[in-house]
N, C-alpha and C positions, 0 to 999 in steps of 0.2 A: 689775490683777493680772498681764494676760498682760506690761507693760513690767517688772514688778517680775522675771518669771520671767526673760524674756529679758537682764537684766541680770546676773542672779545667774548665769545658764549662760554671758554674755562673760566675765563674772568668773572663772569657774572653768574655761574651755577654753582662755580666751586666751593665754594663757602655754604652755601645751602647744604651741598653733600657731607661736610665734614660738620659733623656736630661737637661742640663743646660738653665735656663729662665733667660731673661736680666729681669731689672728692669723697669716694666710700668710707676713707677714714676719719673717728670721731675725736680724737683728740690730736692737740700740739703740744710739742716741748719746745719752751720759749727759752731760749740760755741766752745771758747777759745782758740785759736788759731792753731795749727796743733794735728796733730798723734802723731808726737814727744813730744811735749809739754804737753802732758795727754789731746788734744782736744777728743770732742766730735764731729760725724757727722749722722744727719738723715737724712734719701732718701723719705721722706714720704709725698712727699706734691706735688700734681699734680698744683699748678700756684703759680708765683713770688709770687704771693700777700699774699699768705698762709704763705709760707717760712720765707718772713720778716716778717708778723706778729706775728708768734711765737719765731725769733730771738729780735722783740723787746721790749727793757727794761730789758734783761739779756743779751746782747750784743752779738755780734755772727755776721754771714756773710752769704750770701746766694751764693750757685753757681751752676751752670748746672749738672745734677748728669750723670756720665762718663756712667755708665750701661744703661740706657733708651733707650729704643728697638721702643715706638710710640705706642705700641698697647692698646687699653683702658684697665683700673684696671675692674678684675671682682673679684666676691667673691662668694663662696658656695652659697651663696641665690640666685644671679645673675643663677647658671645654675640649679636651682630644677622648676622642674614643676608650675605654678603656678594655685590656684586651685580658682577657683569662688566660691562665697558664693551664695547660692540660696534665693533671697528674700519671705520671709515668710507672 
């Protein structure tokens, strides 16, 4: 009984606990034309100027990416301590 309870309260907290994240990056490279079409899309590029450069000369499109929330891109290194090296 007590696994059936604790199942049913993962079940119905879980989701509260894990939040959904927009996307920090602002632009997409759209290559070959739509979703439908078997296109390609990547959200990976924080300025215009990234986006087109990797769309060109294999042709493709740049557009505003729908998910981008404004907050800057961090990364695992970005939040570990960082440690000084003591000159010898």
């Amino acid at each position: 009984m007590r696994l059936v309870i604790a199942a049913i309260v993962t079940l119905l907290l879980g989701p509260a606990l894990d939040r959904a994240q927009a996307d920090p990056y602002r632009w997409c490279a759209n290559y070959g034309g739509g979703f439908d079409d078997g296109g390609f899309q990547n959200c990976y590029f924080m300025t215009l100027e990234q986006c087109q450069a990797a769309v060109s000369g294999v042709g493709g499109y740049c557009s505003p990416n729908q998910f981008y929330d404004g907050r800057p891109v961090t990364t695992p290194e970005d939040l570990k301590p960082r440690q000084r090296r003591r000159a010898r």
